[in-house]
C-alpha positions as CSV (number, residue, x, y, z in Angstrom):
1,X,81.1,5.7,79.0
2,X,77.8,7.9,79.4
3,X,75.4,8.0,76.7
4,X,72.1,10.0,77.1
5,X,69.8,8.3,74.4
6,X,66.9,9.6,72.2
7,X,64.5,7.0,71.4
8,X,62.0,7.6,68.2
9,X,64.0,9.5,66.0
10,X,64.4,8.9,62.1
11,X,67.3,7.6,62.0
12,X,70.3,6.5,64.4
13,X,73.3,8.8,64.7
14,X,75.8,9.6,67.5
15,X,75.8,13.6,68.4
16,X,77.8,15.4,70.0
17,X,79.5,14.9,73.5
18,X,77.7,17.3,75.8
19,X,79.9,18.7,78.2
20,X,77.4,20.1,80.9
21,X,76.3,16.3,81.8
22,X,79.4,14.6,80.6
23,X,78.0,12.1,78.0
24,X,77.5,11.1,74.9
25,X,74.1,12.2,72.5
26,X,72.7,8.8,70.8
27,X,69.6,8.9,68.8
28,X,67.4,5.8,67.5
29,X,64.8,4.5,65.4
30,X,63.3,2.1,68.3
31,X,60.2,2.8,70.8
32,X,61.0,2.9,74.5
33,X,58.9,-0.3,74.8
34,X,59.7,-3.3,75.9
35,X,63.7,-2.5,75.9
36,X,63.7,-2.1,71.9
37,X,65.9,1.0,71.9
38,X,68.3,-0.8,74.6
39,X,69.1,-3.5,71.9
40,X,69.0,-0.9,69.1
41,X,71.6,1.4,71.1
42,X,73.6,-1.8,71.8
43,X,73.7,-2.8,67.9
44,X,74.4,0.7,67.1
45,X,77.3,1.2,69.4
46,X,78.8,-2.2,68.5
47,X,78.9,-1.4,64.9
48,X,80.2,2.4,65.9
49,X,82.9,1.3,67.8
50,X,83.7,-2.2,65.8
51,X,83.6,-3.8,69.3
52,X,80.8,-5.5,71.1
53,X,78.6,-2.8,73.5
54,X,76.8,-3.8,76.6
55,X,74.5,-1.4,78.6
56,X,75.4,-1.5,82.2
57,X,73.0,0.7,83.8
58,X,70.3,3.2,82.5
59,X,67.6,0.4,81.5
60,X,64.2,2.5,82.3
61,X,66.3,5.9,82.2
62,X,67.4,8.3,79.2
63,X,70.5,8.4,81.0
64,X,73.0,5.4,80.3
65,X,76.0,3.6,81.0
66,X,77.7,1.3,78.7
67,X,80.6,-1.1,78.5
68,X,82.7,-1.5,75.3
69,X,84.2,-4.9,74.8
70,X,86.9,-6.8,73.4
């Protein structure tokens, strides 16, 4: 699944799917430092979905893949 992830913001929320790059809007709390916001999407997600979330690729870019679990 695509995500495209907005680091910074007051609080953490999934948007809307955005159909002209195919993904998923995700923003969150956590600066893009030190891979912060990849754990806090991660958490997020896995709550979200009730299933364990692991980012495949996307680690230095806005632009992410993930992998729900079982």
């Amino acid at each position: 699944m695509k995500i495209i992830v907005k680091p910074n913001c007051p609080k953490n929320k999934l948007l809307e799917f955005d159909s002209v790059r195919g993904a998923y809007r995700v923003e969150v709390k956590a600066k893009p430092e030190g891979g912060k916001a990849n754990l806090e999407v991660e958490k997020f997600l896995s709550k979200h979905f009730k299933k364990r979330v692991k980012i495949v690729s996307g680690f230095k870019s806005r632009q992410k893949i993930i992998e729900i679990l079982e």
